[in-house]
DRENDO-1510 file (C-alpha; in Angstrom, 1 decimal, always signed):
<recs>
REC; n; res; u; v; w
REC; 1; UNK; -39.6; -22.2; -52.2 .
REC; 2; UNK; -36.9; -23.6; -53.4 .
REC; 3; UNK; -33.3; -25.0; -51.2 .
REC; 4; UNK; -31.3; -22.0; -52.6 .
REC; 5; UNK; -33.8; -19.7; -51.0 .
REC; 6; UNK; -33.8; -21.0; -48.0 .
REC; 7; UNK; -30.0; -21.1; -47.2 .
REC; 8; UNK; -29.2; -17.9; -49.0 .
REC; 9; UNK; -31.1; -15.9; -45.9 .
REC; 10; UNK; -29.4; -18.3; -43.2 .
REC; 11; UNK; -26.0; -18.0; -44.7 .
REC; 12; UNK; -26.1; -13.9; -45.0 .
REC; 13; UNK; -27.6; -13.8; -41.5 .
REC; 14; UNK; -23.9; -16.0; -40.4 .
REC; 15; UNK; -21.9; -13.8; -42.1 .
REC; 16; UNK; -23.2; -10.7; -40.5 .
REC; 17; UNK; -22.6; -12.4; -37.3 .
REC; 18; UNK; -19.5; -13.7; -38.5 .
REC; 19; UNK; -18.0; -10.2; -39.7 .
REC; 20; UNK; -20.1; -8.6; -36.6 .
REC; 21; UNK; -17.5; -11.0; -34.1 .
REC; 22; UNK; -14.3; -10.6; -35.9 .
REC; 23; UNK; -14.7; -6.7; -36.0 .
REC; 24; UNK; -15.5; -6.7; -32.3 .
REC; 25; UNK; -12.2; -9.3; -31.8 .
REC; 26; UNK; -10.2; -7.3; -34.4 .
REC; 27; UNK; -11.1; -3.8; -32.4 .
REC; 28; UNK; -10.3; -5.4; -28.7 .
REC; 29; UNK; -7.3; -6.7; -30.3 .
REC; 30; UNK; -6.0; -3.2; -30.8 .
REC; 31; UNK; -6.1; -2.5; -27.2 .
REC; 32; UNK; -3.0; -1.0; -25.8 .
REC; 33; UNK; -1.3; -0.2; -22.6 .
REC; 34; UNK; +0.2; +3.7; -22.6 .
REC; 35; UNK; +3.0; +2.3; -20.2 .
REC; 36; UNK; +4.2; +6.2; -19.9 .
REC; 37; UNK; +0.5; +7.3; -18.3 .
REC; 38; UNK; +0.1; +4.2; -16.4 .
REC; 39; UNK; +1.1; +3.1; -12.5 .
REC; 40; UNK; +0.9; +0.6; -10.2 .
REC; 41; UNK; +1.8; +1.7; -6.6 .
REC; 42; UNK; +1.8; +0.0; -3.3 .
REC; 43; UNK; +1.3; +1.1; +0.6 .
REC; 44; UNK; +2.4; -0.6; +3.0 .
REC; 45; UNK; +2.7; +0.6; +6.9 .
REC; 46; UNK; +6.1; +0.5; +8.9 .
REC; 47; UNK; +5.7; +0.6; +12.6 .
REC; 48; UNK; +2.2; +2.3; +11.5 .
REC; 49; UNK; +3.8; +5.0; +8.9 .
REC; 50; UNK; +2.2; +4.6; +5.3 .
REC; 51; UNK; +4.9; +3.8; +3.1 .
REC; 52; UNK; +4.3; +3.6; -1.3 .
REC; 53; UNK; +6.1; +2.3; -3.6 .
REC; 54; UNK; +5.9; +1.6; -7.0 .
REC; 55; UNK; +6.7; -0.8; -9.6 .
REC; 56; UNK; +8.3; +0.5; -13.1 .
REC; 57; UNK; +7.9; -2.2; -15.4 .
REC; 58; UNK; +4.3; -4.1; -16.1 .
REC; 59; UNK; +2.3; -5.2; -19.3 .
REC; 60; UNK; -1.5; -6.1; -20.0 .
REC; 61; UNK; -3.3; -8.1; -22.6 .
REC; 62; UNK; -6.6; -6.7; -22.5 .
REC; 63; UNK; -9.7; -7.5; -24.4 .
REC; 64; UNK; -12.5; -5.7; -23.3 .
REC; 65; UNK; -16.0; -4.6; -24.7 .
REC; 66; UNK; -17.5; -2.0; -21.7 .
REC; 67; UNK; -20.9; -2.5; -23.4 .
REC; 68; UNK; -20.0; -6.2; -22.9 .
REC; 69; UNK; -17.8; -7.1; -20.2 .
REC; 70; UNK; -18.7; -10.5; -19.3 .
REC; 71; UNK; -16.9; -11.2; -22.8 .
REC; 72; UNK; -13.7; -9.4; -21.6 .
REC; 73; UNK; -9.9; -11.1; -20.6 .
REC; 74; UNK; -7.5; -9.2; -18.4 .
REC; 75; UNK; -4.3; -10.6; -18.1 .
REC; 76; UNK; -1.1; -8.6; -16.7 .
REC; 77; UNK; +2.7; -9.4; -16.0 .
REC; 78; UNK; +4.5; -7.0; -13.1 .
REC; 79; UNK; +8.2; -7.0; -13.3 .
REC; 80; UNK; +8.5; -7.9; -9.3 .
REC; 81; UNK; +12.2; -6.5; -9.3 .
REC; 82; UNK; +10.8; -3.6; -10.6 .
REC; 83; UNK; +9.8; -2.6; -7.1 .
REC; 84; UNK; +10.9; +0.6; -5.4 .
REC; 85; UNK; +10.7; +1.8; -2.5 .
REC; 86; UNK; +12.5; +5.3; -3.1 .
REC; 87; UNK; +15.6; +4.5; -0.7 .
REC; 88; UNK; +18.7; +2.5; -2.2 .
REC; 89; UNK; +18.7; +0.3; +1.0 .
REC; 90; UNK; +15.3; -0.4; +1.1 .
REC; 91; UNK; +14.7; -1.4; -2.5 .
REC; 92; UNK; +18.1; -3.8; -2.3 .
REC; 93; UNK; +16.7; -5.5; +0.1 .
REC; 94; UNK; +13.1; -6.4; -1.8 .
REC; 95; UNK; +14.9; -8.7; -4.1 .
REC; 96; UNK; +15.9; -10.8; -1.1 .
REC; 97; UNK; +14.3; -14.1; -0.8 .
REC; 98; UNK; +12.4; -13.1; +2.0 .
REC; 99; UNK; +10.5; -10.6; +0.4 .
REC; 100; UNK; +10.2; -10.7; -3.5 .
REC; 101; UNK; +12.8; -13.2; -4.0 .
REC; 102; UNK; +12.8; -12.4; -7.4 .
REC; 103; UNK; +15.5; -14.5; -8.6 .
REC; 104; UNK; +13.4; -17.3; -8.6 .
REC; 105; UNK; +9.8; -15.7; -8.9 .
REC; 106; UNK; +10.8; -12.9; -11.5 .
REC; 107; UNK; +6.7; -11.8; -12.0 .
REC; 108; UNK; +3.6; -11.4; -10.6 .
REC; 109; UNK; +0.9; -12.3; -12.6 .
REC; 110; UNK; -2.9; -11.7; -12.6 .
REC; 111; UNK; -4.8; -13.3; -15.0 .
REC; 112; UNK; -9.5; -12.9; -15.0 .
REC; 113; UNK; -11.6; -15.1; -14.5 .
REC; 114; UNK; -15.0; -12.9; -14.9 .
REC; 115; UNK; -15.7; -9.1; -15.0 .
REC; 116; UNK; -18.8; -7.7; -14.2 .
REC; 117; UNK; -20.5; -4.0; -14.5 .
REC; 118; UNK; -21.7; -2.1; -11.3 .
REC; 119; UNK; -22.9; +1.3; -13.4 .
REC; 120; UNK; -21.8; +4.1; -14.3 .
REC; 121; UNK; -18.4; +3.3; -15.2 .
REC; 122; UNK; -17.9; +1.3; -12.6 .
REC; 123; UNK; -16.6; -2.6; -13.2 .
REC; 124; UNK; -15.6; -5.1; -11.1 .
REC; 125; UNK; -12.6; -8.0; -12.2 .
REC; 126; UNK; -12.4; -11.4; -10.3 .
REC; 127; UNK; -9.3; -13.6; -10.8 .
REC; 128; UNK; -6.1; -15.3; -10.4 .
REC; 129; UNK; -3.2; -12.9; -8.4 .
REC; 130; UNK; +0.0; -15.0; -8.6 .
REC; 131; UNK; +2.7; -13.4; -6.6 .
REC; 132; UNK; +6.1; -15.4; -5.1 .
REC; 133; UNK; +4.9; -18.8; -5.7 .
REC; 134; UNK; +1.8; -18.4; -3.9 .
REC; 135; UNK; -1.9; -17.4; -6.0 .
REC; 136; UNK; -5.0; -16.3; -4.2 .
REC; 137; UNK; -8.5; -15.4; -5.6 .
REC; 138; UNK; -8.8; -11.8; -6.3 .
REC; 139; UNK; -11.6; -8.8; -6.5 .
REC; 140; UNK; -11.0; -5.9; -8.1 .
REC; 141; UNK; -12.5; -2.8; -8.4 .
REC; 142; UNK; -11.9; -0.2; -11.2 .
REC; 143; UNK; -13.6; +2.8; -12.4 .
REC; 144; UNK; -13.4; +4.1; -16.5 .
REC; 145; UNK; -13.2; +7.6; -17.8 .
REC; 146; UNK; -12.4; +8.2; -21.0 .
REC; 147; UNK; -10.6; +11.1; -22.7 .
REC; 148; UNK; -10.4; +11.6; -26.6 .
REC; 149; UNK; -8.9; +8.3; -27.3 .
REC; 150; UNK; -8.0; +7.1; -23.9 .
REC; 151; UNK; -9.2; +5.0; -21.4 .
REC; 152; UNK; -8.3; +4.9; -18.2 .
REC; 153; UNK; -8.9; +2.3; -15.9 .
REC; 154; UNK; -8.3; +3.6; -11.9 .
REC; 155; UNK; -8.6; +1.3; -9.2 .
REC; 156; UNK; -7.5; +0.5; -5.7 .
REC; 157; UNK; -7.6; -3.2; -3.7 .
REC; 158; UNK; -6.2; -4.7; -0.5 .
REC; 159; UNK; -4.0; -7.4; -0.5 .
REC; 160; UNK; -2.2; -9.7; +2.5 .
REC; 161; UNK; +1.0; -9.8; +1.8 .
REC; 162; UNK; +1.5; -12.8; +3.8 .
REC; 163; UNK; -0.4; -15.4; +1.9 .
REC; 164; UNK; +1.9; -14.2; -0.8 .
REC; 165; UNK; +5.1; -14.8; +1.6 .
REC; 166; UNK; +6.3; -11.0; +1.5 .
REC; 167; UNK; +8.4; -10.7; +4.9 .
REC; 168; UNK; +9.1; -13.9; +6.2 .
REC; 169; UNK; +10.4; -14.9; +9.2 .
REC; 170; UNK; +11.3; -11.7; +11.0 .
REC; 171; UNK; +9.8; -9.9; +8.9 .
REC; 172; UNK; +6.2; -11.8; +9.6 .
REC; 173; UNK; +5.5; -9.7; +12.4 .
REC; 174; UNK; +3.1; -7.6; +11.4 .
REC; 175; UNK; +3.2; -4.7; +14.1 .
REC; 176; UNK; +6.8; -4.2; +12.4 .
REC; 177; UNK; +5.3; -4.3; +8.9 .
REC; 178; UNK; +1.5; -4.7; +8.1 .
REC; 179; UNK; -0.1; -7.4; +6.5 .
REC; 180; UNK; -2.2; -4.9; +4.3 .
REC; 181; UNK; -0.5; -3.9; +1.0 .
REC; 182; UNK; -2.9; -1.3; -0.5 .
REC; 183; UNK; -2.7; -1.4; -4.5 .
REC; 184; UNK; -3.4; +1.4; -6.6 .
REC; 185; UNK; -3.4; +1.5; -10.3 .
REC; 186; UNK; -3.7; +4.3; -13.3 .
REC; 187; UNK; -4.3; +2.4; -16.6 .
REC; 188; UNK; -4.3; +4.4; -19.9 .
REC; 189; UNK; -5.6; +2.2; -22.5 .
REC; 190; UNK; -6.2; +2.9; -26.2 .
REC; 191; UNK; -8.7; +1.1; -28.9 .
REC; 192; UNK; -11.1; +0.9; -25.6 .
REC; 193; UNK; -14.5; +1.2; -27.5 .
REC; 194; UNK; -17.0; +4.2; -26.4 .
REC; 195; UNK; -19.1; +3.6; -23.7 .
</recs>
C-alpha cells in the first residue's frame, strides 16, 4: 500500500467532518430573533398585587443545535429603559437610579454557560444574568415548539430583584414591593433546525 493510499481515505474522512461542521455553523448562524412575535415580561407584587411589565427592545445571538445542545451559545441584550410598566408615572420612575438606573447601566445582559436537554422539548440554560452592575448565576428553563419555520422558545424563571439592586433604599422593603420578579419569555426563532 502505498503513502497516497493511505492519506487519501484520512484526508476525505476530514473533509466530510470538516464540511459536516461548517454546515452545522453556517445553519446556526442563520438563526434569528422574530422581535415582532417575541416578549419578555416581568411580575412583580405591590403590597401583594401581581403587577407585569414588559420590556420592548431586546436582541439574541443564538446558536443552537436541539439534537445537540451541549454545543449551543445563548447570548441576549435587554434594553433596561425599555421597561414599562403601563402607567406614565410608574415607568418614569424605573429609570431612576434606584431602580434601573439606566443611565449608567443601559442593558441587561445574559450570556450561557451550558444547556442541557430534559426531553421532550424541554431544555434547560445555565449562565451569567447581568443586570445594574450586579451578575448572578442563572437557571433557566424553556420549552420548544415548532411551527412551519418557527421556533419558539417559552419559558418562565424567578429572579431577586435585590441582588440586582432594583429598589433601593426605601424601596428595599419587600412587604412594599417583593423580592420575586417572575420572568416570562416568548421567543420566535428562525433557521432553528428540526427536532
Amino acid at each position: 500500500m502505498t503513502h497516497s493510499t493511505t492519506i487519501a481515505p484520512f484526508a476525505r474522512t476530514t473533509a466530510i467532518l470538516l464540511l459536516a461542521t461548517l454546515g452545522s455553523v453556517a445553519a446556526q448562524a442563520q438563526q434569528k430573533l422574530v422581535p415582532a412575535q417575541s416578549e419578555i415580561a416581568f411580575v412583580t407584587k405591590q403590597m401583594g398585587v401581581p403587577v407585569e411589565g414588559h420590556f420592548k427592545k431586546f436582541d439574541a445571538q443564538i446558536a443552537f443545535d436541539p439534537a445537540k445542545p451541549q454545543t449551543g451559545k445563548i447570548a441576549f441584550t435587554v434594553d433596561i429603559a425599555s421597561a414599562t410598566l403601563g402607567s406614565l408615572e410608574t415607568d418614569s420612575e424605573l429609570p431612576k437610579s434606584e431602580w434601573f438606573n439606566t443611565a449608567k447601566f443601559p442593558q441587561a445582559t445574559f450570556q450561557s454557560s451550558s444547556i442541557k436537554a430534559l426531553g421532550g422539548g424541554k431544555f434547560e440554560v445555565a449562565g451569567k444574568l447581568a443586570i445594574k452592575g450586579a451578575s448572578q448565576d442563572t437557571v433557566v428553563p424553556f420549552t420548544l415548539t415548532q411551527t412551519g419555520t418557527t421556533t419558539t422558545a417559552n419559558g418562565t424563571f424567578t429572579l431577586k430583584r435585590l441582588a440586582y439592586k432594583i429598589g433601593e433604599k426605601e424601596w428595599a422593603d419587600t412587604s412594599m414591593v417583593a423580592d420575586d420578579v417572575q420572568v416570562k419569555f416568548k421567543l420566535a426563532l428562525t433557521g432553528v433546525g428540526k427536532f
